[in-house]
C-alpha positions as CSV (number, residue, x, y, z in Angstrom):
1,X,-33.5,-62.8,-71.2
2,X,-30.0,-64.5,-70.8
3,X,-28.1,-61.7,-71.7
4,X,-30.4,-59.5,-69.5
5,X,-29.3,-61.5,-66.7
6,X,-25.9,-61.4,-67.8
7,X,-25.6,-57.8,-67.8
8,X,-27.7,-57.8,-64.5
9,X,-25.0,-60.0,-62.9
10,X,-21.9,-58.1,-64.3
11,X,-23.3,-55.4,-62.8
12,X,-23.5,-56.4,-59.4
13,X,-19.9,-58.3,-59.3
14,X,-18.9,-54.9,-60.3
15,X,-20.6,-53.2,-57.3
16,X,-19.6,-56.2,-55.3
17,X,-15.6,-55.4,-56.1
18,X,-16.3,-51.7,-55.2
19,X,-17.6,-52.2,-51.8
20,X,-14.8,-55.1,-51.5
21,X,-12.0,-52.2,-52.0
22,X,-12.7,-50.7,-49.0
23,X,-15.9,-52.2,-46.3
24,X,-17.1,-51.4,-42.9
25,X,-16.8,-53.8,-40.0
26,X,-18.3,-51.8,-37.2
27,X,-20.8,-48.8,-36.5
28,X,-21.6,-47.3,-32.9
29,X,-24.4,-45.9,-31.9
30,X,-26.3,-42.9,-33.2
31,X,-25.8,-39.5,-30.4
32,X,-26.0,-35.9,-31.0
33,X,-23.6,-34.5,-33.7
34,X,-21.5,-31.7,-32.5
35,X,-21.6,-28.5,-34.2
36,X,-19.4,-26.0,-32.0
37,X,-15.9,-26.3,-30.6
38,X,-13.5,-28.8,-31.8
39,X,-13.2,-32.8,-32.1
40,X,-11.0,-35.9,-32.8
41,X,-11.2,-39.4,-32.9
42,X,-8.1,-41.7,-31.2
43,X,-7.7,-45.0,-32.0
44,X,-5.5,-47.2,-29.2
45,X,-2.9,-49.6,-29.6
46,X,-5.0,-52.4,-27.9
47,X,-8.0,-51.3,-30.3
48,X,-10.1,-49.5,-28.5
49,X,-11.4,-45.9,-29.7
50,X,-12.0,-42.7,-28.1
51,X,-13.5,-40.0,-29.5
52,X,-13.9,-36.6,-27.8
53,X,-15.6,-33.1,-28.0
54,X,-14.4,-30.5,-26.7
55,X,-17.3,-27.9,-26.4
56,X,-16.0,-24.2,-25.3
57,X,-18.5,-24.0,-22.6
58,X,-19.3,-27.1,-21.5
59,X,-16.0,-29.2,-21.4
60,X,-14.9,-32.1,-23.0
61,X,-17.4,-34.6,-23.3
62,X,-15.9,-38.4,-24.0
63,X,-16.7,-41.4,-25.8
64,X,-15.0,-45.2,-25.1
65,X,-15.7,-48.4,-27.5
66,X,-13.7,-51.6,-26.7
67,X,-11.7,-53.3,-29.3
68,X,-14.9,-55.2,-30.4
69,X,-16.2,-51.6,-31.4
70,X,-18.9,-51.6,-28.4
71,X,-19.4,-48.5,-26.7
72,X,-18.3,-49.1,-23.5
73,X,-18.5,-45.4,-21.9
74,X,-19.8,-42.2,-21.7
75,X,-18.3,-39.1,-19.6
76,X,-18.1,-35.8,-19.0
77,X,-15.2,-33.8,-17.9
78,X,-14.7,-30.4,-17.2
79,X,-11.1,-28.9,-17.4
80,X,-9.2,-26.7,-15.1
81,X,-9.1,-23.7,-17.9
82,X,-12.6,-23.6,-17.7
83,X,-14.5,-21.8,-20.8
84,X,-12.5,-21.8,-24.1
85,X,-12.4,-18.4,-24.6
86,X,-9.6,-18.2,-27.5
87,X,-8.1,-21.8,-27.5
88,X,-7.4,-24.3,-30.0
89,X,-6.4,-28.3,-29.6
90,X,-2.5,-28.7,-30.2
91,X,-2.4,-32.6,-30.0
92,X,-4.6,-35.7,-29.0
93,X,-2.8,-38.8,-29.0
94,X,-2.1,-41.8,-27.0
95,X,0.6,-42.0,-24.6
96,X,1.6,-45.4,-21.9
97,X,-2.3,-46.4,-22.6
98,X,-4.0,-43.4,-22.2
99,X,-5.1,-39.9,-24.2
100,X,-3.2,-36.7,-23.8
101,X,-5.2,-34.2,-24.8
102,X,-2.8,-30.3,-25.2
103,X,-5.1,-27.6,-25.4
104,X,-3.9,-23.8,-25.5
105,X,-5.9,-21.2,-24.3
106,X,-5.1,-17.2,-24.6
107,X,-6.5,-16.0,-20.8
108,X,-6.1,-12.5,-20.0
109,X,-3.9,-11.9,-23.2
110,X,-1.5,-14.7,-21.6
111,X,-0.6,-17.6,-24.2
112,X,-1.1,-21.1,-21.9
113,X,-1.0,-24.7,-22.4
114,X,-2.7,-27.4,-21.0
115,X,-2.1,-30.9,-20.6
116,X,-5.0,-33.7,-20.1
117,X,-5.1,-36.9,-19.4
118,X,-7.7,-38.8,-20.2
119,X,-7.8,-42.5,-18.6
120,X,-7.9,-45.1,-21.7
121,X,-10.1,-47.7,-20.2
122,X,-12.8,-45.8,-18.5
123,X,-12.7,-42.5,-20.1
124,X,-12.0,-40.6,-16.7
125,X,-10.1,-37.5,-16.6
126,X,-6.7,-39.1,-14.8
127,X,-4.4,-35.5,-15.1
128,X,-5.2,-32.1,-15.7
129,X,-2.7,-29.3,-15.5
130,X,-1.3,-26.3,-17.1
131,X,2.3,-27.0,-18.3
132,X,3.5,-23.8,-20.2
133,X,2.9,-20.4,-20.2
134,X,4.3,-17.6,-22.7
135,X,4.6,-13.7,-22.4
136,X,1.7,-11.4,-21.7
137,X,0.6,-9.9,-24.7
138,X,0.3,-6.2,-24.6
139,X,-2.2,-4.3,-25.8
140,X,-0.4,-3.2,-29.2
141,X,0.7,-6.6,-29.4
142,X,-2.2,-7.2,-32.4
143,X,-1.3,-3.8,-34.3
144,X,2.1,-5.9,-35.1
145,X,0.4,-8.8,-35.5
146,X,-1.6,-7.1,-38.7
147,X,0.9,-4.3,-39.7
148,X,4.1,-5.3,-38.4
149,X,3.7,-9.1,-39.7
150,X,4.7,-10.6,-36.1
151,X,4.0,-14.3,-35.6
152,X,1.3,-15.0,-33.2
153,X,2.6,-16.6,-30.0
154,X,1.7,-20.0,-30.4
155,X,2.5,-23.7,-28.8
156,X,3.2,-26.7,-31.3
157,X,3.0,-30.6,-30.6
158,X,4.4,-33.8,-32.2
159,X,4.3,-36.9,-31.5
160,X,6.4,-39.7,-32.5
161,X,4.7,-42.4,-34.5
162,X,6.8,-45.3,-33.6
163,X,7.1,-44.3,-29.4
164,X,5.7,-43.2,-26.7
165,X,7.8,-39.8,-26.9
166,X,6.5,-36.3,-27.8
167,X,7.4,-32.7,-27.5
168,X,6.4,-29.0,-27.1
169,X,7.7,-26.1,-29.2
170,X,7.2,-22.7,-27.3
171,X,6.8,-19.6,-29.7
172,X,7.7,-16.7,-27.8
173,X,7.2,-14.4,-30.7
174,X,7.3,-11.0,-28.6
175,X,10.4,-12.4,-26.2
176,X,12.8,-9.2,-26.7
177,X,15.5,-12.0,-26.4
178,X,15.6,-13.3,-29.7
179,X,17.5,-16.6,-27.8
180,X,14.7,-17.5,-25.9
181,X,11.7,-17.0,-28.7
182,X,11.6,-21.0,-29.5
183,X,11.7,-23.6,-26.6
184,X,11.8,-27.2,-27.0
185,X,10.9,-29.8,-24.1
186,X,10.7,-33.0,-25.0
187,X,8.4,-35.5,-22.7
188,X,9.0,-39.2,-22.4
189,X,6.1,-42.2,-22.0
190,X,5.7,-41.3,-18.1
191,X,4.6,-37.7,-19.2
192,X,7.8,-36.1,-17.5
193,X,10.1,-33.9,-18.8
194,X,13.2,-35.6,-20.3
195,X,15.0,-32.7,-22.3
196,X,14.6,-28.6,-22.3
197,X,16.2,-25.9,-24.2
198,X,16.8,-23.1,-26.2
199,X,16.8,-22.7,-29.9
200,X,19.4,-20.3,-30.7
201,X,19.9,-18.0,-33.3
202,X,23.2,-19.3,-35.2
203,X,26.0,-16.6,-33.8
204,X,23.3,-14.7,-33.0
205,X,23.3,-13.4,-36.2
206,X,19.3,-13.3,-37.0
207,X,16.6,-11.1,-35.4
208,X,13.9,-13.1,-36.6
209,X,13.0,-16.9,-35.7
210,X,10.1,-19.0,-37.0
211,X,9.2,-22.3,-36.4
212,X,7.8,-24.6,-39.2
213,X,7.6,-27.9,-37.9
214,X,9.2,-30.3,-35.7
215,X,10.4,-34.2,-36.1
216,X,10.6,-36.7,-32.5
217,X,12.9,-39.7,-33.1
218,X,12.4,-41.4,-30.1
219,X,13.7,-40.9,-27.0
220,X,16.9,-40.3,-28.4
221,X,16.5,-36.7,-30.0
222,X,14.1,-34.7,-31.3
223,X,15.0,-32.1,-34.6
224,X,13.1,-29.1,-35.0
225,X,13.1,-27.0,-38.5
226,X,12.9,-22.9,-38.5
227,X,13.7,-20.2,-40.8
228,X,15.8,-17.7,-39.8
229,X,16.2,-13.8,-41.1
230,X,16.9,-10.5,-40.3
231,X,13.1,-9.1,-41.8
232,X,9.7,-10.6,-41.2
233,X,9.7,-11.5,-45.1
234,X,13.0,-13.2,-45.2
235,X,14.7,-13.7,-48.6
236,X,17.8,-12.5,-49.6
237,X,19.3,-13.1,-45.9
238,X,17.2,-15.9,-44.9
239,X,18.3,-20.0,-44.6
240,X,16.3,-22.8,-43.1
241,X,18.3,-23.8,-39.6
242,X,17.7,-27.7,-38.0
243,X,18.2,-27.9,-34.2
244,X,19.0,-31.1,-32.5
245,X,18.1,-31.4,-28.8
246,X,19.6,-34.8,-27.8
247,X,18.5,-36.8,-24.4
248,X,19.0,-35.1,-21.6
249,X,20.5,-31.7,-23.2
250,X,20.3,-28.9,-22.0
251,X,21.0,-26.8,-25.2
252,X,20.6,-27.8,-29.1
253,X,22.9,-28.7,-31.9
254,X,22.4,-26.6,-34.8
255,X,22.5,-27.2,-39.1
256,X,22.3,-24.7,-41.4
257,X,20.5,-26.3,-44.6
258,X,22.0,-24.5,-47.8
259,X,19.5,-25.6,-50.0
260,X,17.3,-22.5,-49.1
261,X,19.7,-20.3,-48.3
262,X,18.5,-16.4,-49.5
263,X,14.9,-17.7,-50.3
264,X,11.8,-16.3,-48.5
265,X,10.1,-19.5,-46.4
266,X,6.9,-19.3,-45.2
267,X,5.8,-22.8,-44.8
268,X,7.8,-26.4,-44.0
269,X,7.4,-30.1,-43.1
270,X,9.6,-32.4,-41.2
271,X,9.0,-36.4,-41.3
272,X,11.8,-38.5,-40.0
273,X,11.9,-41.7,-41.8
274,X,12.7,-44.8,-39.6
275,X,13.7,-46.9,-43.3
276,X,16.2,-44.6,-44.0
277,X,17.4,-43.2,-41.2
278,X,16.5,-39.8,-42.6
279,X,14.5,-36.2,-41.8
280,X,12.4,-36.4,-44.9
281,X,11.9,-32.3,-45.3
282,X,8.9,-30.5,-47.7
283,X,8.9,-26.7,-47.7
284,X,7.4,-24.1,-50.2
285,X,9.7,-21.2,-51.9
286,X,7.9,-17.9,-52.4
287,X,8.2,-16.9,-56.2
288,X,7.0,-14.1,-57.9
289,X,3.3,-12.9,-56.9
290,X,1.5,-15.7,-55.2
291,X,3.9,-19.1,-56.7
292,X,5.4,-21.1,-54.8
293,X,8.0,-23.6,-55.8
294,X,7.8,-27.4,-53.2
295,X,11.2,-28.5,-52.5
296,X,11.9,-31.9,-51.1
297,X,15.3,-32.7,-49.4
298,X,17.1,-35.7,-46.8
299,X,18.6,-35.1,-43.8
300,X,20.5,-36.5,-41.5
301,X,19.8,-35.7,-38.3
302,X,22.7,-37.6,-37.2
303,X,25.7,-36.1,-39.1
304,X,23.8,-33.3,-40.2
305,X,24.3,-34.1,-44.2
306,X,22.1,-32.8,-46.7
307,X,22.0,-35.9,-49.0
308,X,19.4,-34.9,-51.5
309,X,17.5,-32.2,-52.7
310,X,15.1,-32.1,-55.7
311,X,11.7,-29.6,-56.9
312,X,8.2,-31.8,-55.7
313,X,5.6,-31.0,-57.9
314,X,3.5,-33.7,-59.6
315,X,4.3,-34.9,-63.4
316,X,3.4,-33.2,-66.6
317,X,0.3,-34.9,-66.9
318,X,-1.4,-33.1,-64.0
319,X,0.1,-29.7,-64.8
320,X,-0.3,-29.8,-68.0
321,X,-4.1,-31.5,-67.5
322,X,-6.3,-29.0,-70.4
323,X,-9.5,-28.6,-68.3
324,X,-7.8,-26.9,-64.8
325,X,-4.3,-25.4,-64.5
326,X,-3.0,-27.2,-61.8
327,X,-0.7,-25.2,-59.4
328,X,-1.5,-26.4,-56.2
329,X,1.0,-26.8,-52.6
330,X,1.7,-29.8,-50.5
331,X,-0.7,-30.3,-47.8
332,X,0.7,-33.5,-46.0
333,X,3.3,-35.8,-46.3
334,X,2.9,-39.7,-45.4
335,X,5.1,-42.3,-44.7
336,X,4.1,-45.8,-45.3
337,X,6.2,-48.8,-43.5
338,X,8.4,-49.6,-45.7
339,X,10.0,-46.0,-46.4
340,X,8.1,-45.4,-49.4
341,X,6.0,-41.9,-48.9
342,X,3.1,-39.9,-50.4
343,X,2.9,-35.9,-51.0
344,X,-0.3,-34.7,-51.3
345,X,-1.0,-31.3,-52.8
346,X,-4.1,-29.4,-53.3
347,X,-5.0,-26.4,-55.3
348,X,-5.9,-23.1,-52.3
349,X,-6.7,-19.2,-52.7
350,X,-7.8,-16.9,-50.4
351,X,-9.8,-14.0,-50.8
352,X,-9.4,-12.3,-47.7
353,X,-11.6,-9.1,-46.6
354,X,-9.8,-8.5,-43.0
355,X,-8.3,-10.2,-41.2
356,X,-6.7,-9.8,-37.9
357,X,-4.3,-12.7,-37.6
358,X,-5.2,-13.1,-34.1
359,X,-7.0,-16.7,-34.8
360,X,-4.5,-18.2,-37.1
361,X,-5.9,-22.0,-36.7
362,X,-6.3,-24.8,-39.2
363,X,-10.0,-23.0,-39.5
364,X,-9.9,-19.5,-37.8
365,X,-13.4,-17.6,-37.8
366,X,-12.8,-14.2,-39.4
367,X,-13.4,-12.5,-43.1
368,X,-12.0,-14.7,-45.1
369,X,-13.1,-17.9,-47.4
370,X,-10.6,-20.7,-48.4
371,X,-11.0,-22.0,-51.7
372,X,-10.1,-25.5,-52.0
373,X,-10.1,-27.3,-55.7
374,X,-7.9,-29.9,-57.3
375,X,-5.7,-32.4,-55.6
376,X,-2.9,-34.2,-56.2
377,X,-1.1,-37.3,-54.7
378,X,2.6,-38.2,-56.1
379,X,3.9,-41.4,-54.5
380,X,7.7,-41.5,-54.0
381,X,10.1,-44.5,-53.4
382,X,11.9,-44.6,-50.3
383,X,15.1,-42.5,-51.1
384,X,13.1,-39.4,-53.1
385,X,12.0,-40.8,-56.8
386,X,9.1,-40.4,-58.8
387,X,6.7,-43.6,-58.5
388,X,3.4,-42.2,-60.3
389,X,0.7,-39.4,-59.4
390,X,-3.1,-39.1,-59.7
391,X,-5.4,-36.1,-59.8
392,X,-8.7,-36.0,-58.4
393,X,-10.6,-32.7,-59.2
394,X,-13.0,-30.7,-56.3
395,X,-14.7,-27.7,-55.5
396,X,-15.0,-26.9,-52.4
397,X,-15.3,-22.9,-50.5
398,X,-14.9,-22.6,-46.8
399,X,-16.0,-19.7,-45.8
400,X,-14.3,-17.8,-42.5
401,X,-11.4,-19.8,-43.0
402,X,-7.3,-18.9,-43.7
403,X,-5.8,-22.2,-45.3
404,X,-2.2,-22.3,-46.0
405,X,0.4,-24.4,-47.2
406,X,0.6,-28.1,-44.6
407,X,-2.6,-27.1,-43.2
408,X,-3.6,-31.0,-43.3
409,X,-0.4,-31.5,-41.5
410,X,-1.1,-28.9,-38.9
411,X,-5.1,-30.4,-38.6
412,X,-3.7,-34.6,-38.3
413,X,-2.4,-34.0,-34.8
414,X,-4.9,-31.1,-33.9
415,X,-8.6,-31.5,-32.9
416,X,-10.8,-29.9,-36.1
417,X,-12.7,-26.7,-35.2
418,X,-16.3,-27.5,-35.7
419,X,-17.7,-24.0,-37.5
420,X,-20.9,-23.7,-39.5
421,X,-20.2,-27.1,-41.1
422,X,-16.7,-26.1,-42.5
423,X,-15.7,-29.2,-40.9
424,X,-17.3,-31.0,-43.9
425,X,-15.6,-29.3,-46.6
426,X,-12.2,-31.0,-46.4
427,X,-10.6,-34.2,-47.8
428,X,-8.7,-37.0,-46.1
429,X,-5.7,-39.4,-47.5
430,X,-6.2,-42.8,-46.2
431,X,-2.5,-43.9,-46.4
432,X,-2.4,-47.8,-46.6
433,X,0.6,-48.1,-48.8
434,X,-0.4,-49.9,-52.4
435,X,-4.4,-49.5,-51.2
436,X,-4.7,-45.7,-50.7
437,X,-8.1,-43.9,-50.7
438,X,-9.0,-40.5,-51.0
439,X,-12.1,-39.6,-49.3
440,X,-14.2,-36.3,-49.0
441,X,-17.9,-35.3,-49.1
442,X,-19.5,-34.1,-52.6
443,X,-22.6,-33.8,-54.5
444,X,-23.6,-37.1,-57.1
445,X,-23.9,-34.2,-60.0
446,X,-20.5,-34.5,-59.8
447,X,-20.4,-37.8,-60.6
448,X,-20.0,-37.4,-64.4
449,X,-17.8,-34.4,-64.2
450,X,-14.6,-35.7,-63.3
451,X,-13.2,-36.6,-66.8
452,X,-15.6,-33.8,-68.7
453,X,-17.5,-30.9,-67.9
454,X,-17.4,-28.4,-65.3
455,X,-17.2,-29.3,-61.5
456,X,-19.8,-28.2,-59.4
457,X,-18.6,-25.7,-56.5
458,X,-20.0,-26.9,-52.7
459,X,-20.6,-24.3,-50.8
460,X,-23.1,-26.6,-48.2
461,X,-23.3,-30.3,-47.8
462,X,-27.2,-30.5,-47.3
463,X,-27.3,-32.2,-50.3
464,X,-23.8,-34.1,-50.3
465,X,-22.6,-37.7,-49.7
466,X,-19.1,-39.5,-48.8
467,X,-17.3,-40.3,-51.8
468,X,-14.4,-42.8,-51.9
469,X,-11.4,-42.7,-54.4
470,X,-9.2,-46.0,-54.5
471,X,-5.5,-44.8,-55.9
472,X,-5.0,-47.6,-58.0
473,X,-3.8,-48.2,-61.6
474,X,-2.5,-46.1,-64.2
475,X,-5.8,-43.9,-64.9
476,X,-4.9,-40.0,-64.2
477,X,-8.3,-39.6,-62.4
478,X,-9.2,-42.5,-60.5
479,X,-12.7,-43.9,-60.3
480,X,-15.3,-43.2,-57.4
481,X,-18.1,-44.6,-55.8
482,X,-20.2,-43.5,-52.5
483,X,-18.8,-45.0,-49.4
484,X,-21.6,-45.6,-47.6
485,X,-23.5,-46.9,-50.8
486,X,-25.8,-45.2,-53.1
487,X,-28.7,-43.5,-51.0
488,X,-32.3,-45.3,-51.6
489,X,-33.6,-41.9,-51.8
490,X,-32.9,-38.5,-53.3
491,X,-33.8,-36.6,-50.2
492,X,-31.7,-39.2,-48.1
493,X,-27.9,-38.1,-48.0
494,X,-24.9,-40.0,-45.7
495,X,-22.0,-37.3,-44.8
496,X,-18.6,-38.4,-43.3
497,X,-16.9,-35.7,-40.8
498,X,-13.2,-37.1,-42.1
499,X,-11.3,-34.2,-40.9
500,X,-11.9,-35.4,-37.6
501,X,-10.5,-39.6,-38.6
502,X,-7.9,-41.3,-37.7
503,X,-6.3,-44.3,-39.5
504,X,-4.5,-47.3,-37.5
505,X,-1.6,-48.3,-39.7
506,X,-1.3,-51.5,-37.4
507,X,-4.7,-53.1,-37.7
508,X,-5.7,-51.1,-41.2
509,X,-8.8,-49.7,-39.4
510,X,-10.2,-46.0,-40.6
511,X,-12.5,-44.9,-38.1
512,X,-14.9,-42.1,-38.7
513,X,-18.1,-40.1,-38.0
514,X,-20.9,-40.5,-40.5
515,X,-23.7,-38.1,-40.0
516,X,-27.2,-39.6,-41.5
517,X,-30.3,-37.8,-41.8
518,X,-33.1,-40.3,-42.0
519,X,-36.5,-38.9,-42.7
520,X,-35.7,-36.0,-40.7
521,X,-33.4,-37.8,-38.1
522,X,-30.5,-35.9,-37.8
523,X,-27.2,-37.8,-35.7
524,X,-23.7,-38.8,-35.9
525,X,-22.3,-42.8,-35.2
526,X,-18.6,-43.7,-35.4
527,X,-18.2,-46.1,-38.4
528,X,-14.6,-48.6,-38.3
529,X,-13.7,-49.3,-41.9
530,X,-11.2,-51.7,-43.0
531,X,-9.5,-50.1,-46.6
């Protein structure tokens, strides 16, 4: 009988220390889950939370909770663009107190951005206008889209972390002036204009310019990272280029970055790193077939010096792991406060049966299914070196979907496009520095399978449940456990949408939707959790 109750008590200090690792503080109240459209969740500065659907038809529908996690409002708001006829979210952040919602919207073949500003305290709409526009598209515009392998014209959004400061990169992609394809503006707390220009081709010596990703220090300058060539493919006359626009320019510095010089570029990442004073840069080399080789290089954006530049890929013990090959691209990079950073790679194919490329999104509808399988998470020291790496092995297919290289990087800024429950089929990385989390939904038959056996492939999530991973210790696959605890029942299942979450470094809040379905009672609550 003792030792009964011994093992009886062991057992629940150990469940006690796994819901201690990471608990929830807060839930709202149950409302109808959105399936269609897109939708992201904003935490404020003063800790309130706003969380907003943006339904093509019907408008944008938001949801206010105080700091105390109350929900304080309910509104409705319908935008100037009217139906979302071939849009997609570029950015949702917060900005002087209140949300700025970018949405782009393709209107009579004519490539727009809008701006919206959503009221932080009462969840109004305070600002609604259109604040770009790019080229008409013609109507052979999507025969080089597919055969010519032309870019789609496209807006991108980033925000700095640390400031009220953001900025727009304009991809003219069909602008016959090959001077006036990429245009930065850079907007300050007030929502005005501070900066606008040009990026120029270097001497004008390259026909072709694509953007990868963009950095905002500030309001002091904000560095934006392309790839120049002279054929859609790049490679042997290709080089990665890194344009300055300074306060109040009106035309950008450029840096040509050596490191890639004569290599085919398809994808990139810039992070500028406020420890070291440095553009913390990821991009993927195209190899032979479909390999890709990560490279990982600092920059400064101030005297334009390449300081370091080394091959990412996680340690031996994940690529060499004997039950999956491990081969997988960077997805995201994050930066913790004190400098130190995390790449997280993940293992994608796609088997695509046509696709037009003229939906390229972070989830675009079409013929095409995304499979998703292992990740991998390789923590780095401030200046570039190896710390240590875990693996965590998945299966997941999303169908109608084109994932590339940074898609999670793309998706952090961008509202997720809700689509026959893709949205479900994704991970997150809770970055909180020395207590980091992997979450994602997954089936309890994979429970045992991690270390041994086969994993199970999810195709739907009927029969799933949120799943938490603590990155901690020296194990190659950490240990797991359900986030929301272990369901009473076998029919009763607790799902997270995490690809709509957003973590608050500041207060070490991870708020989220969990979808329950409770005897039949199907509905979505925001949950706060404290990691």
């Amino acid at each position: 009988m003792k030792k009964t109750a011994l093992l009886v008590a062991l057992m629940l200090l150990c469940g006690i220390t796994l819901q201690a690792q990471i608990k929830q503080i807060a839930e709202g109240p149950v409302f109808e889950e959105p399936e269609d459209g897109f939708a992201k969740m904003l935490q404020f500065k003063n800790g309130t939370t706003m969380f907003a659907h943006i339904d093509p038809k019907k408008g944008i529908d938001v949801r206010r909770y105080d700091a105390a996690h109350k929900e304080t409002a309910v509104t409705h708001i319908d935008p100037s663009y009217g139906k979302l006829k071939n849009g997609s979210i570029k950015g949702f952040f917060e900005i002087n107190g209140n949300a700025v919602l970018l949405i782009s919207e393709i209107d009579g073949r004519v490539p727009s951005l809008y701006r919206i500003i959503i009221d932080g305290k009462t969840g109004d709409l305070a600002d609604d206008q259109k604040i770009a526009e790019l080229n008409k598209m013609s109507m052979f515009s999507g025969y080089s889209m597919v055969f010519g392998s032309v870019p789609m014209p496209d807006f991108f959004v980033r925000k700095d972390p640390d400031s009220d400061n953001y900025a727009i990169a304009s991809f003219n992609s069909f602008e016959s002036d090959r001077n006036k394809r990429i245009e930065i503006v850079a907007y300050g707390a007030d929502n005005t204009e501070k900066s606008r220009a040009y990026y120029n081709s270097p001497d004008d010596r390259y026909k072709y310019l694509k953007y990868l990703d963009m950095a905002v220090i500030g309001s002091e300058k904000v560095c934006v990272l392309a790839y120049a060539s002279n054929s859609q493919s790049g490679g042997k006359d290709g080089e990665l280029i890194l344009a300055g626009l300074d306060k109040g320019a009106k035309s950008v510095t450029l840096n040509e970055l050596d490191f890639a010089r004569n290599e085919a570029v398809s994808w990139g990442l810039a992070r500028y790193s406020p420890t070291v004073k440095q553009i913390i840069i990821s991009v993927t080399i195209k190899g032979r077939g479909n390999k890709y080789t990560p490279l990982l290089a600092f920059v400064n954006p101030y005297d334009k010096k390449v300081n370091r530049v080394d091959a990412a890929s996680p340690s031996a013990r994940i690529i060499d792991y004997p039950k999956d090959e491990f081969d997988g691209v960077p997805v995201n990079l994050f930066l913790n406060a004190d400098g130190t950073f995390s790449i997280v790679f993940e293992q994608i194919s796609v088997s695509v049966v046509s696709y037009s490329g003229i939906n390229i999104g972070p989830v675009a509808p079409g013929s095409s299914t995304s499979w998703l399988r292992n990740i991998a998470i390789v923590n780095y020291s401030k200046t570039g070196e190896f710390i240590n790496d875990y693996m965590i092995r998945k299966r997941h297919d999303v169908n109608a979907a084109y994932l590339q290289p940074y898609y999670q990087s793309t998706r952090h800024d961008m509202g997720q496009m809700l689509y026959k429950g893709n949205q479900y089929k994704s991970f997150d990385f809770i970055s909180a520095g020395p207590r980091s989390y992997v979450v994602f939904n997954d089936t309890e038959r994979n429970n045992d399978a991690q270390e041994k056996g086969g994993v199970i492939t999810i195709e739907g999530v009927s029969n799933c449940d949120a799943f938490v991973y603590p990155l901690k210790g020296t194990d190659l696959i950490p240990k797991r456990d359900y986030l929301f605890g272990n369901p009473e029942s076998k029919k009763e299942h607790n799902l997270a949408l995490f690809t709509v979450s957003d973590y608050d470094k500041q207060s070490n809040v991870y708020a989220t939707l969990k979808l329950e379905n409770q005897h039949g009672n199907k509905g979505v609550k925001v949950i706060w959790l404290q990691p």
